[in-house]
C-alpha positions as CSV (number, residue, x, y, z in Angstrom):
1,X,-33.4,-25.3,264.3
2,X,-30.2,-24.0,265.7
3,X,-27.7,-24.6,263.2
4,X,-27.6,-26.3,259.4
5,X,-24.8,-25.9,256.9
6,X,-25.1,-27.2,253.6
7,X,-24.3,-27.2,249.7
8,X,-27.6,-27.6,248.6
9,X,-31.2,-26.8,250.7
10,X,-34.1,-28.1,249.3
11,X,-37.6,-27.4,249.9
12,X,-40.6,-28.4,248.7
13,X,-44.2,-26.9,249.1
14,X,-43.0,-24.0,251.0
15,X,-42.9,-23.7,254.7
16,X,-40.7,-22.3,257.6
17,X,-37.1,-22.1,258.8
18,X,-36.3,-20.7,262.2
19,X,-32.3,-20.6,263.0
20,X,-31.1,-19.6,265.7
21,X,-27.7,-19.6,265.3
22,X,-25.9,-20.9,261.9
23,X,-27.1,-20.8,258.6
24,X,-25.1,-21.7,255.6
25,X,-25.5,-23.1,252.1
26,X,-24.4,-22.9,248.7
27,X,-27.9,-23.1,246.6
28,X,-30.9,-23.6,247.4
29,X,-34.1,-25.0,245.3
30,X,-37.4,-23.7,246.7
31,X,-41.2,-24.0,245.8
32,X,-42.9,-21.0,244.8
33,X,-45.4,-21.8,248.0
34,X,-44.4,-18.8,250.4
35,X,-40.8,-20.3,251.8
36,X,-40.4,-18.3,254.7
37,X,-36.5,-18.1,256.6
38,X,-36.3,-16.5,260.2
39,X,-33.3,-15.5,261.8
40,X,-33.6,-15.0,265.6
41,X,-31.5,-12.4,267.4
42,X,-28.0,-13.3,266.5
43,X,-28.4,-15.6,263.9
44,X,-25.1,-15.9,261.2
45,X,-27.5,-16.3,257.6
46,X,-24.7,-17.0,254.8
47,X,-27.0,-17.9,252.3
48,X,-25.0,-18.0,248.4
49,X,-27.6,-18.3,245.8
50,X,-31.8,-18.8,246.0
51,X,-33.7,-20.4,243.1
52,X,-37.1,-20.5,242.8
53,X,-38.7,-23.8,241.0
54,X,-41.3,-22.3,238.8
55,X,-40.7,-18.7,239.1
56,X,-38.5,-15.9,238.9
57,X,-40.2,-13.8,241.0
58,X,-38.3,-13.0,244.7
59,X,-41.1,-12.0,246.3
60,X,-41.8,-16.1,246.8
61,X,-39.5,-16.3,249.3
62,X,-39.3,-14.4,252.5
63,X,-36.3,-13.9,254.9
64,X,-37.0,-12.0,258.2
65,X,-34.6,-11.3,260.8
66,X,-34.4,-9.6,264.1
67,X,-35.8,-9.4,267.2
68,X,-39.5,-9.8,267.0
69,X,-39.1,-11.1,263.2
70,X,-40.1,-8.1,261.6
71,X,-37.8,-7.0,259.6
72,X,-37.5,-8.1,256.1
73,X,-34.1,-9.1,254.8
């Protein structure tokens, strides 16, 4: 996807997000099935405030970002 602002992001039974260019939102509700966010090479992520549905673990939800999506945000 290139670009998706928001207020709130909702996602159900995990999956993936690739944006490269513009990310924004002000909450978002996530499954606890392995959301994963990738943020290509020059990607603006302003992401406010993550909640997880039925945990409150952070390790639920991954964010990568850089070149070869790799790195862990």
């Amino acid at each position: 996807m290139k670009s998706l602002e928001c207020k709130e992001l909702v996602a159900a039974l995990g999956g993936r997000l690739t944006i490269s260019e513009y990310l924004k939102f002000d909450k978002a509700f996530l499954e606890p099935e392995g959301m994963v966010i990738y943020g290509q090479p020059g990607a603006y992520l302003n992401m406010e405030e993550i909640k997880d549905t039925e945990s409150d673990s952070n390790d639920l939800v991954q964010i990568f970002i850089g070149e070869n999506g790799k790195k862990r945000a």
